[in-house]
C-alpha positions as CSV (number, residue, x, y, z in Angstrom):
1,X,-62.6,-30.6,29.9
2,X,-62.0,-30.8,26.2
3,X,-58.3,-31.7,24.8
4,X,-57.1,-30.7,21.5
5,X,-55.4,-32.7,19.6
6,X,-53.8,-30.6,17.7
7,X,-49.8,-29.5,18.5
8,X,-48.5,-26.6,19.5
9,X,-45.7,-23.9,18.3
10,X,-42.2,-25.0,16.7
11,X,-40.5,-24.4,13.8
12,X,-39.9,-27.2,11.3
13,X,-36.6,-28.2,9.7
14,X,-36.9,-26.8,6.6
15,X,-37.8,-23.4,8.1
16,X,-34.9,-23.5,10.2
17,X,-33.1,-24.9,7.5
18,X,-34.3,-21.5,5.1
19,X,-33.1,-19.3,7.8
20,X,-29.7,-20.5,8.3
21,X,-29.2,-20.7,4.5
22,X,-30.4,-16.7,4.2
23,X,-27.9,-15.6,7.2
24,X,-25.7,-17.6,6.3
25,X,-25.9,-15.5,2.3
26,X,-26.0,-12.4,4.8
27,X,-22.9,-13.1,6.5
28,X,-20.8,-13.7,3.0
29,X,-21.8,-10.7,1.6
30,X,-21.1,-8.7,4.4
31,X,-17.7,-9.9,4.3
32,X,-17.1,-10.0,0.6
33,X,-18.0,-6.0,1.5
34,X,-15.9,-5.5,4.5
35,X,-12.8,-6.9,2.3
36,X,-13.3,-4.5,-0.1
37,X,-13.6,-1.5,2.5
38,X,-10.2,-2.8,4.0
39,X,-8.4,-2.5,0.5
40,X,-9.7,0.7,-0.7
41,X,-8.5,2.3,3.4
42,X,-4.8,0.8,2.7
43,X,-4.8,2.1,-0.8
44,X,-6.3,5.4,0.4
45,X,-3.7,5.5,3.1
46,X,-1.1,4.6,0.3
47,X,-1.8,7.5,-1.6
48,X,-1.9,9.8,1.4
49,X,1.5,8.7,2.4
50,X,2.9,9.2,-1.1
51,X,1.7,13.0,-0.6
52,X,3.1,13.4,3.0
53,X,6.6,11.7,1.1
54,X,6.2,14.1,-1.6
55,X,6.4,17.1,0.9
56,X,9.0,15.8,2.8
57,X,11.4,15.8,-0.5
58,X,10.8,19.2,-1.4
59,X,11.5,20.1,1.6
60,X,14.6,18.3,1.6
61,X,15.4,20.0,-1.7
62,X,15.1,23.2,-0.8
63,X,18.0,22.4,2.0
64,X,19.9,20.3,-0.3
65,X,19.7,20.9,-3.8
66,X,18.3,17.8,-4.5
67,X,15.2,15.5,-3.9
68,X,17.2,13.0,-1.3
69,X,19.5,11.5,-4.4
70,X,23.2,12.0,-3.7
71,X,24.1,9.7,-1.0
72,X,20.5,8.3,-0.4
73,X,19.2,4.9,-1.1
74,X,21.7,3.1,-4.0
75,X,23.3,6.0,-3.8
76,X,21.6,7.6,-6.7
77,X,17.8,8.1,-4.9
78,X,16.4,5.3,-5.9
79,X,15.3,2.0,-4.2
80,X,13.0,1.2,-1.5
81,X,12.5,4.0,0.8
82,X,13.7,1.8,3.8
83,X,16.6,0.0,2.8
84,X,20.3,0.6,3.9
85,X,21.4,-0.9,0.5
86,X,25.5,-0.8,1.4
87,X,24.8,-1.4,5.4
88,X,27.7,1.2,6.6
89,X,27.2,4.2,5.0
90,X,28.0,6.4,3.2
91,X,24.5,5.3,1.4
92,X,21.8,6.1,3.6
93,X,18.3,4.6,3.3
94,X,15.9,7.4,1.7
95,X,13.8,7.4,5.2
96,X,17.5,8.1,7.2
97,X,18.2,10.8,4.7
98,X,14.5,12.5,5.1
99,X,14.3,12.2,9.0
100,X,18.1,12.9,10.0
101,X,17.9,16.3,8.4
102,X,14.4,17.0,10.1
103,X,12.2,17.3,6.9
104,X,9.8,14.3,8.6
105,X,9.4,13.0,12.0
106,X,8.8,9.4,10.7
107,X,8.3,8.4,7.0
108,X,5.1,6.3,6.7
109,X,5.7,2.6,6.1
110,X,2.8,0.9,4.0
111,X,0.3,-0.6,5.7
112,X,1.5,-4.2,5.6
113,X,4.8,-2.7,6.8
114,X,7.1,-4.5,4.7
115,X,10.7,-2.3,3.7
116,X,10.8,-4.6,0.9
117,X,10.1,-7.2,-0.8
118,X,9.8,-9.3,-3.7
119,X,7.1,-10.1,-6.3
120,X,4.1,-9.1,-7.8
121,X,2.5,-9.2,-4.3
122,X,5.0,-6.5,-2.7
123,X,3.5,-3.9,-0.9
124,X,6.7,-1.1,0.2
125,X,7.1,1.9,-1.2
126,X,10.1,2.9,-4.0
127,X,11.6,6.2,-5.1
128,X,13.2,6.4,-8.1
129,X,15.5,9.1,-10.1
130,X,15.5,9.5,-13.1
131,X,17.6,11.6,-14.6
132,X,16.2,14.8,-12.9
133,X,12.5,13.6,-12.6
134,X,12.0,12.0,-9.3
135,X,9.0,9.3,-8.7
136,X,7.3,7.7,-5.5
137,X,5.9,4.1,-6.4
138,X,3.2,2.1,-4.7
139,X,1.1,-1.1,-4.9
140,X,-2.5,-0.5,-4.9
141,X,-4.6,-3.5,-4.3
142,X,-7.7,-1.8,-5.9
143,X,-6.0,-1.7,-9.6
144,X,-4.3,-4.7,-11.1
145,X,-1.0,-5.7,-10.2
146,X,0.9,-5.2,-13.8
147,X,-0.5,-1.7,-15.1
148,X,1.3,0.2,-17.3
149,X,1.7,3.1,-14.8
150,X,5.4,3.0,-14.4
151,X,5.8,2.5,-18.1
152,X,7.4,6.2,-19.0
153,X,9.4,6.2,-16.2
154,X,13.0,4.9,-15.8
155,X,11.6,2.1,-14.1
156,X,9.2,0.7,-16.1
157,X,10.0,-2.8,-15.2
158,X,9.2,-2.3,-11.8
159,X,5.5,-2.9,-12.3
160,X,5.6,-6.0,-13.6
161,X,8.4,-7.0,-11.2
162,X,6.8,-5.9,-7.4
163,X,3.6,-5.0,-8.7
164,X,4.0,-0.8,-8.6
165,X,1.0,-0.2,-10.0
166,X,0.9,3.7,-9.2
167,X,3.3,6.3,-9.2
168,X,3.5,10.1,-8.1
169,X,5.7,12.7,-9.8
170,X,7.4,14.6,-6.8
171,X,8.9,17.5,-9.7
């Protein structure tokens, strides 16, 4: 019988080495993608609850008179959509004033669920009137934070101070 000298099968270090340095490239930029799929779904879901808000005020309206303003939020329609800004009435949060009367069974939240918040980093939505022109604010994580969006509207400082970086017209 005849013995070879010669070893059999394995993989060396570096090979193993080379193919834990391309999964491990693989695995990052799978992620890096999967992140950016998760923020353009919340900010598509933003903008979809914007519209569904939209329609629930003109419905309110044509009951009302008026796009959820008198009595609603600070009292004057504007303010985060959640908040009960006086705690006892007769302000109602904007969602209160929208649901009670029937015009939506729930009022979407965003998708981090925050009422409100603070900071450039908020993500809740806002209503605001202005005058007769009524807008619906949101934070889109897709666009920067500060944009000029809100500038026109009788909030411009509202981007720069919770980050409302797009705004619908309801009228």
């Amino acid at each position: 019988m005849v013995f070879s000298s010669k070893k059999s099968g394995g993989f060396t270090i570096v090979e193993l080495l080379i193919v834990i340095v391309v999964i491990a490239i693989l695995a990052a930029i799978t992620i890096v993608a999967y992140n950016g799929i998760q923020k353009r779904s919340r900010d598509s879901i933003r903008k979809s609850d914007l519209t569904a808000i939209q329609k629930g005020l003109r419905l309110y309206e044509v009951d009302n008179g008026d796009l959820a303003n008198a009595g609603c939020g600070t009292g004057t329609g504007s303010g985060w959509l959640t908040s009960d800004y006086d705690g006892a009435g007769p302000f109602l949060p904007i969602t209160t004033c929208l649901t009670a009367g029937g015009y939506m069974q729930s009022v979407p939240k965003d998708p981090f669920g925050l009422s409100s918040c603070t900071g450039l980093g908020c993500y809740a939505y806002m209503k605001a009137n202005c005058g007769g022109v009524v807008y619906l604010y949101a934070h889109l994580e897709m666009l920067p934070d500060a944009t000029n969006e809100a500038d026109g509207t009788c909030y411009s400082t509202w981007d720069t101070a919770y980050g409302m970086n797009h705004v619908v017209r309801v009228n």
